[in-house]
MARFISE-20346 format. One record per residue (C-alpha): residue in three letters; z, y, x. Coordinates in steps of 0.05 Angstrom, whole numbers, plus 5000, padded with zeros to 4 digits. Layout:
ALAZYX;...
This chain:
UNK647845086124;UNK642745556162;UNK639344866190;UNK638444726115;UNK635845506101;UNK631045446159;UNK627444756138;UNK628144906062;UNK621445156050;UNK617544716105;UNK621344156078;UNK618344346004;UNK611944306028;UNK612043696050;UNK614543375994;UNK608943695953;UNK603443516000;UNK605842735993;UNK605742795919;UNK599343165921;UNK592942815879;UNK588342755951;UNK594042315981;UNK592541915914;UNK588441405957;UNK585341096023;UNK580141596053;UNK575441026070;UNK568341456058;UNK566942096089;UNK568042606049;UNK561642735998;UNK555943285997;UNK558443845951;UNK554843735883;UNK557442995876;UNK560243075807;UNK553243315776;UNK549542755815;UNK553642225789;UNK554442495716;UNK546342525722;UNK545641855744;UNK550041605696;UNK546741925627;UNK539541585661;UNK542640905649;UNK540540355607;UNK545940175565;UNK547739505538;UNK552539635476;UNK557939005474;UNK560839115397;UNK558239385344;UNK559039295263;UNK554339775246;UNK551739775168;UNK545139845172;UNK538340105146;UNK536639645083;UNK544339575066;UNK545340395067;UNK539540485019;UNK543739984971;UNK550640224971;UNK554440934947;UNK556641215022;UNK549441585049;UNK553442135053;UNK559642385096;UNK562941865084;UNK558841375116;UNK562241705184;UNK568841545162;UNK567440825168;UNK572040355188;UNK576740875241;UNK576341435212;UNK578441175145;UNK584640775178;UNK586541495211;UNK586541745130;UNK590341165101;UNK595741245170;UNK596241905150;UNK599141685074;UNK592541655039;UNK593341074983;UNK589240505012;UNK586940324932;UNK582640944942;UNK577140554982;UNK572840354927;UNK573240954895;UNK569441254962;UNK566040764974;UNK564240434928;UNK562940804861;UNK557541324860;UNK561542044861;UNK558842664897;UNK560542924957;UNK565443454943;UNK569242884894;UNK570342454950;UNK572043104991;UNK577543244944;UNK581142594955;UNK580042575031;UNK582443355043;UNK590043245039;UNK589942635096;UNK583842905131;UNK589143535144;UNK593943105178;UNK589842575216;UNK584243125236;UNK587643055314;UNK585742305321;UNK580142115368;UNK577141825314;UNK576542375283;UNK574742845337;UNK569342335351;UNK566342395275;UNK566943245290;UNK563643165355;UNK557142795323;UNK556543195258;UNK556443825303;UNK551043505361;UNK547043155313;UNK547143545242;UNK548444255279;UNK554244235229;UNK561444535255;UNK567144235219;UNK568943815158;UNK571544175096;UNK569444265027;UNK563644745046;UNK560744275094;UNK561243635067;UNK555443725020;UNK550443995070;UNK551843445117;UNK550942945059;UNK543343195052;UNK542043245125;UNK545342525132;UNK540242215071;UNK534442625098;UNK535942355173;UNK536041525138;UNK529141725112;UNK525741715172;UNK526741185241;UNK532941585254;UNK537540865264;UNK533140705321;UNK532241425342;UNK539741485356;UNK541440805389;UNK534840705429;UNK532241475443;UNK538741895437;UNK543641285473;UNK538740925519;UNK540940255499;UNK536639755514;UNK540839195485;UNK546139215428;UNK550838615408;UNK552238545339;UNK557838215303;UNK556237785245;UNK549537925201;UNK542837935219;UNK539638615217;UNK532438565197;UNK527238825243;UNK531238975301;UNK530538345337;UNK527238665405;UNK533938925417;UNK539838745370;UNK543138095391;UNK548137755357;UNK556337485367;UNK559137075314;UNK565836805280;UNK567836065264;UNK575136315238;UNK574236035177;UNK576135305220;UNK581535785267;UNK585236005213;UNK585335405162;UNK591035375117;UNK589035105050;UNK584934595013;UNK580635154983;UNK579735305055;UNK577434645076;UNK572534595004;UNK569335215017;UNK566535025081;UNK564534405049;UNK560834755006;UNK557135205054;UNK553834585094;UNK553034155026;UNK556633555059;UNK562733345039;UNK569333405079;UNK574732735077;UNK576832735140;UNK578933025208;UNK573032855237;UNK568133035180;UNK571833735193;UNK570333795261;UNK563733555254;UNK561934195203;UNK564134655268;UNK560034305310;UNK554334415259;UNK556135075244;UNK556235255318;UNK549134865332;UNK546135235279;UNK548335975312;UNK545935735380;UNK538835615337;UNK538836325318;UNK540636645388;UNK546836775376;UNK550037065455;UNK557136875435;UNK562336605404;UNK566837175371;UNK574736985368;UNK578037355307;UNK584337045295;UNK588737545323;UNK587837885259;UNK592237345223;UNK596136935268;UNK599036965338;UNK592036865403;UNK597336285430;UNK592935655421;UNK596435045452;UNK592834355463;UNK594933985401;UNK594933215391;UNK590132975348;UNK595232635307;UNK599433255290;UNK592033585269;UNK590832985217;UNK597733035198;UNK596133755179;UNK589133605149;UNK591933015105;UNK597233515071;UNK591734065057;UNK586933515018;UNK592433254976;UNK594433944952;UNK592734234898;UNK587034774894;UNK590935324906;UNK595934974948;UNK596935295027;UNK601735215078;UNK604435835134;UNK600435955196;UNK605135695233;UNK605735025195;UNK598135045202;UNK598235105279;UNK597634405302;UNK591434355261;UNK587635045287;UNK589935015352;UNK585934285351;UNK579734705323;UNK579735195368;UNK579434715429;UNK574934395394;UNK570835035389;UNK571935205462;UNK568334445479;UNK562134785445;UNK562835395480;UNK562734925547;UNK557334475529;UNK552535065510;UNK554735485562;UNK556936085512;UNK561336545535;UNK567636685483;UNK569337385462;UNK576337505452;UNK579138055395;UNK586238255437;UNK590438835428;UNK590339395376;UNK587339105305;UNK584239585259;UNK587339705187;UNK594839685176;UNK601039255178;UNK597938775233;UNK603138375277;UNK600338705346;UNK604138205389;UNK599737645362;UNK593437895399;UNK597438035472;UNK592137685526;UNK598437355549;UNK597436885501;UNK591536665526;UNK593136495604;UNK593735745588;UNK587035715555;UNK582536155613;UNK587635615661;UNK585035005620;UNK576835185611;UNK575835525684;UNK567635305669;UNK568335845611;UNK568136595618;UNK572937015563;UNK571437675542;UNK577637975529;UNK575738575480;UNK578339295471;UNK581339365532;UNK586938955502;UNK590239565485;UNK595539745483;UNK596539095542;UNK592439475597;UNK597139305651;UNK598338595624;UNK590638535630;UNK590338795692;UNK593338295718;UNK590937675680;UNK583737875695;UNK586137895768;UNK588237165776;UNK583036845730;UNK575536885751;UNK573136615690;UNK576537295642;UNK572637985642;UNK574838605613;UNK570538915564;UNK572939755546;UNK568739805469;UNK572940135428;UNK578240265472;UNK574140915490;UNK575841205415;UNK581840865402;UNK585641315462;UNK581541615517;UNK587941775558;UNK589241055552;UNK582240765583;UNK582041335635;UNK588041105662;UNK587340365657;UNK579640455680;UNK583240725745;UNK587340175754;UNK582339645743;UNK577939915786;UNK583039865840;UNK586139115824;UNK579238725792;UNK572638605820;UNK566739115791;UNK562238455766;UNK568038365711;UNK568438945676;UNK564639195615;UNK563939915601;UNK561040045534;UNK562039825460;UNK562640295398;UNK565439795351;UNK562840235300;UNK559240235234;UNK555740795244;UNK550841045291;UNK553341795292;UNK560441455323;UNK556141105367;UNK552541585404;UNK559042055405;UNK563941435438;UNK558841325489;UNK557942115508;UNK565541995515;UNK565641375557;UNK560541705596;UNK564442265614;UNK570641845641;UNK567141415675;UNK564041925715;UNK570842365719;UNK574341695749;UNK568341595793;UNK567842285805;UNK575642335829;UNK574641715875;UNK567941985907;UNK572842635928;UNK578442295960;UNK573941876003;UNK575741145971;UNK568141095948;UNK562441415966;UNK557041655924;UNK552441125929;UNK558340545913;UNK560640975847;UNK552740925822;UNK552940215832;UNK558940095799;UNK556340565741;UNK549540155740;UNK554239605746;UNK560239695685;UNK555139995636;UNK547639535638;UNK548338965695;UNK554438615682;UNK552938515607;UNK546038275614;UNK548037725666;UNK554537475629;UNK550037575558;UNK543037205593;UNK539137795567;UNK534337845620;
């Protein structure tokens, strides 16, 4: 017992110093010149930015519709944070869509605004309003002052002001339609999930329609992918954009061609109205989608993955787990998959798929806003476990500019704390977390995307 007293505290102290953060990792660098932090953070906000994902409405389509106003900012998170909170989802086209003042739509927001305010979504939205509009706060004696400053800011350049002055990026990719005038730096991903998620007959007439050439057979059907696709790679597109996740499970297995027609022939002889389940559709998307992923191969197109987390509500989450997906990075190694969103919440799952296939990168957009606890840890981890020329730092996936420019001050300032805490304990030096910076956020996009 007085052997116990006389090692207890010594014995304390060691256990503390094991557990302690600096024994977090291998001291392989010296230790770094005091002042580390505030070089790398400085290096870091010089940066050229290429921005991955974005929706973002813009100029021409603002002017047009009823939200220049707060609400614009609310767009698409911050409304999904209101309508989690219990706000009736019929409300959206009374914001959005019918012309009512400020403090109106105010007055419907307030209750669910009051109990989703704590999101990072929503912190986000605060964070611009307040850095950008010099407005604190969102209540009903804000709201209208912000909608004036908002209008007065779309008056002037202020779209490329934000995204080009304000963020420093030098590239953006878009998903889906063309913005006019910003070709010198808005590129463009796009969807062919109207063939991925096929399930009717009006299904397979409307895309008839679109090319104005009839559709009778299996092959027609593929044939208006492959012309759809040809057309995109016309118009610059940078990528093919997978959506399906949204509506049916990311596990695409090789399908016969026979089960496909099989499929196909009971969709034409339906009725107009007549589908069939997802599943019962399978054999004949997951034949489209390979399909699609021959394109992807012959034009050298790298495919962009939506995995994890899907916006809006009552989404089957399992159906976008990267697991899914091993047999098809296994099956196309000549293509590299962009697995989007940091998968989350799968961050360990994609750890360690992006670890045995060469051909999968990680790309964070929108994980930064979605949890930044979440993509500070996982950044950590696949920093440690994946090589630095697959991962992708930056992508708002939002539909405003305001949420852009405050989700990439965010990512920003992770990325340099992780950096920051590896530069102190010795496992990089200063010069390796600047290249990985230069790396995560500009290089790594512009080779995968060709936009040199």
């Amino acid at each position: 017992m007085l052997i116990l007293r006389k090692y207890r505290i010594p014995l304390i102290l060691l256990i503390l110093a094991a557990s302690s953060p600096a024994a977090a990792q291998l001291r392989i660098k010296p230790l770094p010149v005091p002042g580390f932090e505030q070089r790398i953070r400085k290096y870091i906000d010089t940066l050229s930015i290429i921005d991955t994902h974005e929706h973002l409405v813009g100029p021409e389509m603002l002017s047009n519709g009823f939200f220049l106003d707060f609400s614009l900012l609310l767009l698409q998170n911050g409304y999904d944070d209101l309508i989690s909170a219990g706000m009736p989802d019929t409300l959206y086209d009374e914001l959005f869509n019918e012309e009512l003042p400020p403090a109106s739509k105010w007055k419907i927001i307030e209750p669910w605004w009051q109990n989703s305010f704590n999101t990072s979504f929503n912190r986000i939205i605060l964070y611009g309003i307040k850095h950008l509009y010099g407005i604190d706060g969102l209540n009903a004696s804000t709201v209208g002052p912000l909608s004036d400053k908002i209008k007065k800011a779309y008056e002037t350049n202020w779209f490329d002001r934000i995204l080009l002055d304000s963020c420093r990026i030098r590239y953006l990719i878009k998903d889906g339609n063309y913005m006019p005038g910003k070709d010198n730096y808005v590129k463009y991903v796009k969807r062919f999930d109207n063939w991925l998620i096929l399930r009717s007959k009006f299904g397979i007439d409307s895309l008839a329609i679109q090319q104005l050439d009839p559709i009778y057979s299996l092959e027609d059907l593929e044939k208006s992918l492959t012309l759809a696709f040809e057309k995109e790679v016309r118009k610059g597109m940078v990528a093919v954009k997978v959506f399906a996740a949204y509506y049916r499970t990311l596990d695409f297995a090789r399908a016969d061609k026979e089960s496909a027609k099989k499929v196909f022939r009971t969709l034409v002889n339906g009725d107009m109205d007549f589908r069939i389940s997802m599943n019962d559709a399978k054999p004949l998307q997951d034949y489209l989608f390979h399909h699609l992923m021959s394109l992807a191969l012959k034009y050298d197109m790298p495919v962009a993955i939506h995995t994890g987390l899907q916006a809006g509500k009552g989404k089957i989450i399992d159906n976008s787990n990267p697991e899914h997906l091993t047999n098809v990075f296994a099956m196309y190694p000549g293509l590299n998959f962009v697995l989007y969103h940091g998968s989350f919440p799968y961050g360990g799952e994609l750890s360690a798929i992006a670890k045995n296939y060469r051909n999968v990168y990680i790309d964070m957009n929108w994980a930064w806003s979605v949890s930044p606890t979440y993509t500070r840890y996982h950044l950590n981890q696949w920093l440690e476990m994946v090589p630095v020329n697959r991962l992708i730092a930056f992508g708002g996936d939002a539909m405003a500019v305001e949420n852009v420019y405050s989700e990439l001050i965010l990512a920003r300032n992770i990325v340099s704390d992780v950096l920051s805490e590896k530069v102190g304990e010795g496992y990089y030096s200063e010069d390796e977390a600047k290249t990985i910076s230069r790396m995560i956020f500009h290089d790594n996009a512009e080779r995968l995307y060709k936009l040199k």
